[in-house]
C-alpha positions as CSV (number, residue, x, y, z in Angstrom):
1,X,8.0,-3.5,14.2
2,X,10.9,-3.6,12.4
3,X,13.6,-1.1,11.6
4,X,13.0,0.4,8.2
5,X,16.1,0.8,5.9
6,X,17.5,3.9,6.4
7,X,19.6,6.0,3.2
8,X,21.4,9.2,3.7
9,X,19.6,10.8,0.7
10,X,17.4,10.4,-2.5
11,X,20.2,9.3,-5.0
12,X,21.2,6.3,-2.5
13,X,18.1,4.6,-3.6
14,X,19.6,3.6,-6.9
15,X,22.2,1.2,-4.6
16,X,18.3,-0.2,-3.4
17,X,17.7,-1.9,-7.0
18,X,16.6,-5.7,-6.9
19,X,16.6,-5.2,-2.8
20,X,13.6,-6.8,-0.6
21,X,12.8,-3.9,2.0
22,X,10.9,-5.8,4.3
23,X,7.5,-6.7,5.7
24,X,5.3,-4.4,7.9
25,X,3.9,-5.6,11.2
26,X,0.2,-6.6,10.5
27,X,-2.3,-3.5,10.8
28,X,-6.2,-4.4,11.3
29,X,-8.8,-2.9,9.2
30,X,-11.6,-1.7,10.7
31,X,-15.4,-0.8,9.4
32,X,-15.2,2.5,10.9
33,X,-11.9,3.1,8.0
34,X,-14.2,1.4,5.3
35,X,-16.8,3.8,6.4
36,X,-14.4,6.9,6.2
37,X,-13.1,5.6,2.7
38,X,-16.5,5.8,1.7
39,X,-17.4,8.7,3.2
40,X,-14.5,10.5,1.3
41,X,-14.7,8.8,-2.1
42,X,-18.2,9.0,-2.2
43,X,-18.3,4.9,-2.9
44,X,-20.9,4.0,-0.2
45,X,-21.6,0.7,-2.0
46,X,-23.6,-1.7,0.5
47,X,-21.0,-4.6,0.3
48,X,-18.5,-2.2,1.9
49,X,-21.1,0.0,4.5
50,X,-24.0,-2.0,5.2
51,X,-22.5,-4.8,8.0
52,X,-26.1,-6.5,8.2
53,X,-27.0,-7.0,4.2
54,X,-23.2,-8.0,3.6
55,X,-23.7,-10.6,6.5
56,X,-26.6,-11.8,4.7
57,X,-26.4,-11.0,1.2
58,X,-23.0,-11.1,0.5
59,X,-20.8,-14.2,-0.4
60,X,-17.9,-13.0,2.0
61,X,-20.9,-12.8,4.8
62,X,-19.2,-10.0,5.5
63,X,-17.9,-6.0,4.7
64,X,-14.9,-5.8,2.7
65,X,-12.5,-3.0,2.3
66,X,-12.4,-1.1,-0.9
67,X,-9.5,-1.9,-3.4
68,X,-8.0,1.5,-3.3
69,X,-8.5,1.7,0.3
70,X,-5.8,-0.8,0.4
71,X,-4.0,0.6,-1.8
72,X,-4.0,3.7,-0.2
73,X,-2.2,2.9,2.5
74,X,0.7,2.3,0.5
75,X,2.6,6.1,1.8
76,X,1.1,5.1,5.0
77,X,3.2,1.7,5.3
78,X,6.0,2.4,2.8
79,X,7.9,4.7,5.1
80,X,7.8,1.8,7.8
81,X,10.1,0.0,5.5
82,X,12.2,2.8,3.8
83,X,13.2,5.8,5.4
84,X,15.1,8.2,3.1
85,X,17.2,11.1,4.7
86,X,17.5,14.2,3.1
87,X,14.5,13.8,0.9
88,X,12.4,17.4,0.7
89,X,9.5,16.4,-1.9
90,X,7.6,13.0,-2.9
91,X,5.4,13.1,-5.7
92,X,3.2,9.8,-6.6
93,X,3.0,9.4,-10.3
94,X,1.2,6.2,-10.9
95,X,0.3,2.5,-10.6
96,X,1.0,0.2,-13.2
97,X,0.0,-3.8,-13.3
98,X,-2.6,-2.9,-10.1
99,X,-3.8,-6.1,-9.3
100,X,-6.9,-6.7,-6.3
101,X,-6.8,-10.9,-5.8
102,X,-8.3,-11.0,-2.4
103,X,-11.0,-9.5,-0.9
104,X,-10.1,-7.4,2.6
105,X,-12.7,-8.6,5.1
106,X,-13.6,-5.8,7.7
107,X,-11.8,-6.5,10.9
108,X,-9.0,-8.6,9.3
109,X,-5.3,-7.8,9.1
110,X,-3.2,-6.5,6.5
111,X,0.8,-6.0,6.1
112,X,2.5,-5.0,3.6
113,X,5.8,-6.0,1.7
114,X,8.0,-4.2,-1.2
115,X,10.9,-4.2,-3.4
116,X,12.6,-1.6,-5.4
117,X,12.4,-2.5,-9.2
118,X,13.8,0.3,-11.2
119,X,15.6,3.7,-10.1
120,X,16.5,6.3,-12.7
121,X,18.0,9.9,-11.9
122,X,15.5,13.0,-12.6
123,X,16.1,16.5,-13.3
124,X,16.7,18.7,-10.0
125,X,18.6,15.8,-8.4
126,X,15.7,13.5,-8.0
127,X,15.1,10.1,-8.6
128,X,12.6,8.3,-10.1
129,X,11.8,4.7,-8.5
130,X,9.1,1.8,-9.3
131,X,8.7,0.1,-6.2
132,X,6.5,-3.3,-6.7
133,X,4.0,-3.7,-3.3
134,X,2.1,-6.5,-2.0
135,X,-0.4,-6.5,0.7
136,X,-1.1,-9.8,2.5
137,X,-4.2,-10.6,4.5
138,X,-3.6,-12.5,7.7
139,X,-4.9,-16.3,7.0
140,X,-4.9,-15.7,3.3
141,X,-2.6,-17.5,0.3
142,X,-3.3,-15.1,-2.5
143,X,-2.4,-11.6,-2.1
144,X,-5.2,-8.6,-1.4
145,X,-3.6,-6.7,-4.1
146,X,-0.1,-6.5,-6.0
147,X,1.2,-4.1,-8.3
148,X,4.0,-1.5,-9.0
149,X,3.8,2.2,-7.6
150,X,6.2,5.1,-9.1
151,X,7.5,7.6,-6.9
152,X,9.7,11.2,-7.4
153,X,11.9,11.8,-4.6
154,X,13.9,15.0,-4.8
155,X,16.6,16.3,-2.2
């Protein structure tokens, strides 16, 4: 894996702006994560749990990840890309233009790319910073999902 970019605080990300930060190394996902997605959401929906219906019933012939389980490994990855010094407290605030394109098949693999869009300061010396993501699936020419995720970092 590559070396994330590493800033010495939270109000460096403004110099970040327009700036690729890289590509993650490809990460499988499994049915036992669907399953534990499910398990926690409550979404046990058979074209994500049941391996031998989704073989036959199913036109992927096969599980597929939930959306937001993607999505959800967005502070998993991120911080394989962007490491921030100095930075006490992150607080998600949203997803805008959240885009699923391509279904995530269990047992395939998954990476994950972003840019910084915007950066604005915040009271109590944070900043404020849409970051646009895009997960890939290995094999794949449309994107699993796409969209732009809002962060608070403060110091």
């Amino acid at each position: 894996m590559a070396n994330p970019i590493s800033i010495p605080n939270v109000a460096a990300l403004a110099e970040l702006v327009g700036r690729e930060l890289g590509t993650t190394d490809w990460i499988e996902i499994s049915q036992e994560q669907i399953d534990a997605f499910a398990e926690a959401t409550g979404d046990r929906q058979w074209i994500h749990c049941d391996v031998e219906r989704a073989q036959r019933e199913s036109p992927f012939k096969s599980t597929i990840a939930h959306g937001y389980l993607t999505v959800a490994l967005t502070p998993v990855l991120l911080p394989r890309l962007l490491l921030i010094n100095d930075c006490e407290t992150v607080i998600n605030t949203g997803i805008e233009k959240l885009r699923l394109s391509t279904p995530v098949l269990s047992g395939s693999r998954i990476r994950m790319s972003a840019s910084i869009k915007h950066a604005r300061k915040v009271p109590r010396g944070g900043i404020r910073a849409t970051i646009s993501i895009r997960f890939e699936v290995e094999g794949s020419e449309k994107p699993a999902c796409h969209g732009d995720v809002t962060y608070v970092y403060f110091p």
